[in-house]
C-alpha positions in Angstrom: 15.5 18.9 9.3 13.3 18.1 6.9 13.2 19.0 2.9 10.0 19.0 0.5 9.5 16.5 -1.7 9.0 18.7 -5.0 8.1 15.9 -7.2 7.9 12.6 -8.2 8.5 9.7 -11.2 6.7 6.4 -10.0 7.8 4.6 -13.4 11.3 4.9 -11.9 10.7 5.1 -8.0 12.3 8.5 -8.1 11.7 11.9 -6.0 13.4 14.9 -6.2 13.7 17.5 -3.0 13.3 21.1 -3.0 17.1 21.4 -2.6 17.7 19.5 -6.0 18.6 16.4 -4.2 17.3 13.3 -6.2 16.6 10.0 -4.2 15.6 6.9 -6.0 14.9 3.4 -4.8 12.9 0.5 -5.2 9.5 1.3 -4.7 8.1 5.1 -3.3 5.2 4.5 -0.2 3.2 7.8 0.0 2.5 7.8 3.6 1.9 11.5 3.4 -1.3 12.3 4.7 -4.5 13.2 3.8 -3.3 16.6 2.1 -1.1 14.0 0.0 1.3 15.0 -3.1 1.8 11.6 -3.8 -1.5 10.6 -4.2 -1.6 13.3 -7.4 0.8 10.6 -8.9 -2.7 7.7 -9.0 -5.0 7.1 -11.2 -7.7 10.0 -9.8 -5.0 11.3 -7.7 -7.3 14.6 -8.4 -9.5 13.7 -6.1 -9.1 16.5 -3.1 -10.4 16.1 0.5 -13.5 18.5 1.5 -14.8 19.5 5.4 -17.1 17.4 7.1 -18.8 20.7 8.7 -17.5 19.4 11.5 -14.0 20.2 13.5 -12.5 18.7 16.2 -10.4 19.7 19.6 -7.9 17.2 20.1 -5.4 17.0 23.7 -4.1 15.0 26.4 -4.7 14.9 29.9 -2.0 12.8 32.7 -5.4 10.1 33.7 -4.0 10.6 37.3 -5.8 14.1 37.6 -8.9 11.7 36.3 -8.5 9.6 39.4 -7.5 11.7 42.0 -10.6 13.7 41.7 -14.0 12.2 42.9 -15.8 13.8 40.0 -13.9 12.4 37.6 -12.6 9.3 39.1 -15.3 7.2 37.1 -14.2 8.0 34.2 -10.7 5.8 35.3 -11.6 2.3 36.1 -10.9 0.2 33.2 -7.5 0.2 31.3 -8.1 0.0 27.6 -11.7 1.8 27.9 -12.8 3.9 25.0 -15.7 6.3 26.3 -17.6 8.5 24.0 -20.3 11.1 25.1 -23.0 12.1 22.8 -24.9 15.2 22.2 -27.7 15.9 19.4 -24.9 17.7 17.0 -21.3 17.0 19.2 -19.8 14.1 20.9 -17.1 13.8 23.3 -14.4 10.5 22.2 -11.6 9.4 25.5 -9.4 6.8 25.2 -6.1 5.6 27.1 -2.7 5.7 25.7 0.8 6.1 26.6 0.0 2.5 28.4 -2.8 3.9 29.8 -1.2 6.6 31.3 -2.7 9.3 29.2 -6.4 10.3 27.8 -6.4 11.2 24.7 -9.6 13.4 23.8 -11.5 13.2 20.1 -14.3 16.5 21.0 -16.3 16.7 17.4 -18.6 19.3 17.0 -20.3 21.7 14.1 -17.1 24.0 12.5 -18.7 26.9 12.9 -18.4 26.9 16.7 -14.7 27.2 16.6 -14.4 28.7 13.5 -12.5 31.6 14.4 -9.6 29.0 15.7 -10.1 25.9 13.3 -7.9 24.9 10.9 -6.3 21.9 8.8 -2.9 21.5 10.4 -1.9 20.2 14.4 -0.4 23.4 15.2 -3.4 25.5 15.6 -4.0 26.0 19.3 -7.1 25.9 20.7 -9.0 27.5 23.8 -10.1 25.5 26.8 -12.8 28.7 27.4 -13.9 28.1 24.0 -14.2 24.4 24.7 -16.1 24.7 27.6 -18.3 26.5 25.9 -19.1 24.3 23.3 -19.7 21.2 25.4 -21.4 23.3 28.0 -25.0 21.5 27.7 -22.4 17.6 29.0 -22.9 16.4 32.4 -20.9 18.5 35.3 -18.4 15.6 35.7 -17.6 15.5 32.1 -17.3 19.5 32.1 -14.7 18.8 35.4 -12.5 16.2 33.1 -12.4 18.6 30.5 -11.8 21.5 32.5 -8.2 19.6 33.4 -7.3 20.1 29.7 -3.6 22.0 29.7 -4.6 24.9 27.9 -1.6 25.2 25.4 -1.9 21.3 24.7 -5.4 21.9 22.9 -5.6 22.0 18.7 -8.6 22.2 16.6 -8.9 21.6 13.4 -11.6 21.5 10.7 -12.4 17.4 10.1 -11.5 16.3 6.1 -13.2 14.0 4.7 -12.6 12.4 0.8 -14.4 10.6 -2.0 -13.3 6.7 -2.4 -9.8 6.9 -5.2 -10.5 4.6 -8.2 -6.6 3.2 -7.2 -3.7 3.4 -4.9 -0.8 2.8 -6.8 0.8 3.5 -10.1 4.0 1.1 -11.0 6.1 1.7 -8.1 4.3 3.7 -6.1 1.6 2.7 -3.4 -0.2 5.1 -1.1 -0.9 4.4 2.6 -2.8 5.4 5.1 -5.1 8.8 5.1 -3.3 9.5 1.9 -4.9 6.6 0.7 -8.2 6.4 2.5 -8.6 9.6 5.3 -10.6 8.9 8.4 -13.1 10.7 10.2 -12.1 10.0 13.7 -15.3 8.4 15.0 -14.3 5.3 15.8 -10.7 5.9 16.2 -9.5 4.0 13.3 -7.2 5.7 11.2 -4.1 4.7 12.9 -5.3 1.3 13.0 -5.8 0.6 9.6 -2.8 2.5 8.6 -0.9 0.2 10.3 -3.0 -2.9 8.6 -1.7 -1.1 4.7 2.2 -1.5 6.4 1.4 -4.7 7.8 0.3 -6.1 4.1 2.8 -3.7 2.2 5.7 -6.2 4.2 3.9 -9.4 3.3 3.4 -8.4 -0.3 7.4 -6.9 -0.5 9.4 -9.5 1.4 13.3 -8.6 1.3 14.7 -9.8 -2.0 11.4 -8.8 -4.3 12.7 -7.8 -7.9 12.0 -4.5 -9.3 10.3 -6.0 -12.0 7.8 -7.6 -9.5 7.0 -4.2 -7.5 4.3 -2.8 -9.8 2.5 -6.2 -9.6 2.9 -6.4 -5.9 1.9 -3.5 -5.1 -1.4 -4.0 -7.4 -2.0 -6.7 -4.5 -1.5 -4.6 -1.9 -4.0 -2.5 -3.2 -6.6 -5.3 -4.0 -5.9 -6.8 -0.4 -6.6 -3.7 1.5 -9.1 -1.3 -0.4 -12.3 -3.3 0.3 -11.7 -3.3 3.6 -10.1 0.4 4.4 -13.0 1.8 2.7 -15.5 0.1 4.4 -14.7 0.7 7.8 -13.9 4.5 6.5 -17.7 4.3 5.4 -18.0 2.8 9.0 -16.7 5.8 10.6 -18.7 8.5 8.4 -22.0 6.8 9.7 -20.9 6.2 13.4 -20.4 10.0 12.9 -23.6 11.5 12.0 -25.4 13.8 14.7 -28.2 12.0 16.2 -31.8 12.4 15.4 -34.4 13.6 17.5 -36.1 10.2 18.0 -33.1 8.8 19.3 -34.5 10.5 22.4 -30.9 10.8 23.8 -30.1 12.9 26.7 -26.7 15.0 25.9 -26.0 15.3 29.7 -25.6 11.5 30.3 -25.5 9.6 26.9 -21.8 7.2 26.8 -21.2 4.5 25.1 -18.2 2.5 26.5 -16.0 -0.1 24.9 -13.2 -1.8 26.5 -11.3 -2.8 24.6 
């Protein structure tokens, strides 16, 4: 079960639940997203995420329907590949997971083409009919790997992006993660750096940190991480711009592949 977190005193590391519960610790991480009501607690925690004018069908398909069908089976050679297909104004990201036992699908493309369905959340469900139709200009084979999409596993949802924050944390509080710097999914980093903010969060905290030493801990936290999170959050705004005519790209068979 989960209870809202009404509110919050970062002076005192303190947050108080909808049911009147109070909890207070040490420090308060505000790993709460990109819609965050932590981040309201920063310095320029006014700041508030805006659409991209793009949105995004997200789902999962087993990659042994990939490889048991000669249409597709190209598309399953390498473990660890990242494959992205791109069109003038919509591009097509796969990736393994699961230990390479799943594809996970990134399909970008203008708002407006789904938005009767789009939305903000993961529990708005998609249409693979509606897909189709939106990526109906890709190759046939990419259509066919689509097309194996379990129709009640797709979401869409409108893609947020946000201005850089002047600061992540305020005495004991620290943001991480898309509350702190939100991702456009491009390049498929989001996760990743989120990970890099815990990673340095446990370096800069090690067990037996006073509470007199969080605020200034936490300020570096903050001066480790921000340079880089924002740039590779500029990173993926750029590697996400519809391609320009001269590019001279053909939306039928343009992929880039990484293996990674």
């Amino acid at each position: 079960m989960y209870i809202k977190v009404v509110s919050l005193d970062s002076a005192s590391a303190t947050i108080s639940l909808e049911n009147g519960t109070q909890i207070i610790g040490d420090v308060v991480i505000g790993a709460d997203g990109v819609h965050s009501i932590a981040r309201k607690h920063t310095p320029g925690g006014n700041v508030k995420p805006f659409g991209s004018g793009k949105s995004a069908f997200r789902f999962l398909v087993p990659r042994q329907l990939a490889a048991e069908d000669h249409k597709t089976e190209q598309f399953n050679q390498n473990n660890g590949e990242l494959i992205i297909w791109y069109g003038d104004d919509r591009r097509v990201i796969m990736y393994p997971t699961s230990n390479n036992t799943l594809l996970n699908f990134i399909c970008v493309h203008p708002e407006a083409e789904s938005a009767d369905e789009s939305g903000e959340t993961w529990d708005q469900t998609g249409n693979l009919a509606k897909l189709l139709q939106v990526y109906a200009s890709f190759d046939p084979a990419v259509l066919t790997l689509l097309g194996k999409a379990d129709p009640q596993s797709i979401r869409v949802w409108k893609l947020l992006d946000m201005e850089v924050i002047p600061s992540w944390t305020n005495e004991r509080l620290a943001l991480l993660g898309d509350a702190a710097h939100p991702f456009l999914p491009h390049q498929g980093q989001g996760a990743g750096v989120a990970i890099e903010d815990a990673a340095a969060l446990s370096v800069v905290l090690p067990l037996g940190t006073k509470p007199d030493e969080i605020a200034e801990r936490l300020k570096l936290y903050e001066e480790i991480r921000m340079e880089r999170a924002n740039k590779i959050q500029e990173f993926s705004r750029l590697a996400g711009k519809d391609l320009v005519e001269e590019a001279k790209i053909d939306s039928k068979c343009a992929v880039l592949q990484i293996i990674s």
